[in-house]
C-alpha positions as CSV (number, residue, x, y, z in Angstrom):
1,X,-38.2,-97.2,-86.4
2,X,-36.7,-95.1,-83.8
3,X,-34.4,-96.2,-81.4
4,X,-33.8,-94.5,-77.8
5,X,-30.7,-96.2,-75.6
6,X,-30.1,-94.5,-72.4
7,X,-26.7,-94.0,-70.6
8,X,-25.1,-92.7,-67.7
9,X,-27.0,-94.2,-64.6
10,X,-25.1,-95.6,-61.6
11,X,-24.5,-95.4,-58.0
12,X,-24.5,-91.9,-55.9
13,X,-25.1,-90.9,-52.7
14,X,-27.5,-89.0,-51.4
15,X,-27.1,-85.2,-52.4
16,X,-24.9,-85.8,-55.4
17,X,-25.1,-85.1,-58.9
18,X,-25.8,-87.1,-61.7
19,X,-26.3,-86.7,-65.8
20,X,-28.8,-88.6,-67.8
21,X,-28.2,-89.1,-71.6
22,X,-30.9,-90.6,-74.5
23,X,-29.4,-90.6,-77.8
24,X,-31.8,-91.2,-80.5
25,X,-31.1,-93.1,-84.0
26,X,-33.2,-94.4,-86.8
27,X,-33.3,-90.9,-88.6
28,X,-34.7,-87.0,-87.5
29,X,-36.9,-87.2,-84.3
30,X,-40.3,-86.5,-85.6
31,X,-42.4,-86.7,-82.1
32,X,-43.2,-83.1,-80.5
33,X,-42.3,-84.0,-77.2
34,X,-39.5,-86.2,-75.3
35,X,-40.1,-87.0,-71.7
36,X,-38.6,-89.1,-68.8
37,X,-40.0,-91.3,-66.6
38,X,-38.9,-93.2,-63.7
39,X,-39.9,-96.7,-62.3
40,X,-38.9,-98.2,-58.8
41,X,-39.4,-102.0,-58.1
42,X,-43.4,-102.6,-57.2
43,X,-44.3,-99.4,-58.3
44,X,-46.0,-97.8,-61.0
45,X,-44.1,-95.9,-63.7
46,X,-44.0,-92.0,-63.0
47,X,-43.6,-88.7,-65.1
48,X,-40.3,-86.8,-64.3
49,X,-40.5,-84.0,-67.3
50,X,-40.5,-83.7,-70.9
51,X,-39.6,-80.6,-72.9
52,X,-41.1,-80.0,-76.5
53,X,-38.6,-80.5,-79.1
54,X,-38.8,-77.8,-81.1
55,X,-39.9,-75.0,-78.3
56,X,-37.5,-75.9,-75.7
57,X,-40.0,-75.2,-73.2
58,X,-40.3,-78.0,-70.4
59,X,-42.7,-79.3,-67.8
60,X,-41.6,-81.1,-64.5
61,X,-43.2,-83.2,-61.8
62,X,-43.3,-81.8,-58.3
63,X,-40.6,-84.5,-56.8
64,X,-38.3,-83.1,-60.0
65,X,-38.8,-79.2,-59.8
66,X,-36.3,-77.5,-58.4
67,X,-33.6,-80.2,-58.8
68,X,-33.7,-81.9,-62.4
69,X,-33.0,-80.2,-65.4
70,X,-34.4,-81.2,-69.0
71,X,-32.1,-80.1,-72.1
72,X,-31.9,-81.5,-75.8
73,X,-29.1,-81.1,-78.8
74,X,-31.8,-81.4,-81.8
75,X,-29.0,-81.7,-83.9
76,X,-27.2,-84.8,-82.0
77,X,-31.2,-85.9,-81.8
78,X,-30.1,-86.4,-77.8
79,X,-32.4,-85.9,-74.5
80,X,-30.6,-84.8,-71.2
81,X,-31.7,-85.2,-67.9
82,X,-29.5,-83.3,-65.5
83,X,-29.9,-84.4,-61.5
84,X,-28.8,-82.7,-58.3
85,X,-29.6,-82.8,-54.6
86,X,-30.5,-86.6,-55.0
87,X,-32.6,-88.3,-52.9
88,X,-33.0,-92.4,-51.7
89,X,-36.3,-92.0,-53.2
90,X,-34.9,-91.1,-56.7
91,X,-33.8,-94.8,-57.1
92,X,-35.3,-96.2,-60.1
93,X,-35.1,-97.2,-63.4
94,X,-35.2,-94.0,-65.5
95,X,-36.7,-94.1,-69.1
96,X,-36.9,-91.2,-72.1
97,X,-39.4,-91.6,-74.5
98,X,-40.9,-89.8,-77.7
99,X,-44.5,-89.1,-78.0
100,X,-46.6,-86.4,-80.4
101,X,-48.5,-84.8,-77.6
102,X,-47.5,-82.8,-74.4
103,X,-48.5,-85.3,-71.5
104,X,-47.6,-86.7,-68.1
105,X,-48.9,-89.9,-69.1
106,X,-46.5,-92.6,-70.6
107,X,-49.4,-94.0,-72.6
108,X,-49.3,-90.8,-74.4
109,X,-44.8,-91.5,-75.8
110,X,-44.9,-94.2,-78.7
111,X,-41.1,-94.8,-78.1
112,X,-39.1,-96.1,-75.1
113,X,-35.6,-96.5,-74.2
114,X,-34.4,-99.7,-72.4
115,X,-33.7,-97.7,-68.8
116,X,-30.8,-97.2,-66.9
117,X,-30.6,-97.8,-63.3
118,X,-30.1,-95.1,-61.0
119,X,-29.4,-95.8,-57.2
120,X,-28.8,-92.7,-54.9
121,X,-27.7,-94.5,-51.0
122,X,-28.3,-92.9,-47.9
């Protein structure tokens, strides 16, 4: 029922800055939590942070604390992923997703976006 499209990946070089957006439709969010994840080519799909919806409060990986920022707009229903100091090992496919319960799992979010690519050269 809900639909999660991602925007605002592309090409930057190492140290630059980047913005993440996941818009939501289909009607109010009801999940308690939105997270993103990340997925490079061969490899296994990995927590960046989520942040509950209705606290605010957020929760980060170790390769993302420090340098990423989580933010929502409850009343755009809209996820934000802020990105700085980029790394070559940030490259991936980037995902937000909606789940009920406050996890690092993605097994745990019922709803996915389609990704956007993110590529950060040397």
């Amino acid at each position: 029922q809900v639909q999660l499209v991602e925007s605002g990946g592309g090409l930057v070089q190492a140290g630059g800055s980047l913005r993440l957006s996941c818009a939501a439709s289909g009607g109010t969010l009801r999940s308690g939590f939105m997270g993103w994840f990340r997925q490079a080519p061969g490899k296994e799909r990995e927590f960046v942070g989520n942040i509950g919806w209705i606290t605010g409060i957020t929760d980060y990986a170790d390769s993302a604390k420090g340098r990423f920022t989580i933010s929502r707009d409850n009343a755009k229903n809209t996820l934000y992923l802020q990105m700085s100091s980029l790394k070559p090992e940030d490259t991936a496919v980037y995902y937000c997703a909606t789940g009920v319960t406050n996890s690092w799992w993605p097994r745990a979010y019922g709803y996915w976006g389609q990704g956007t690519q993110v590529t950060v050269s040397s």
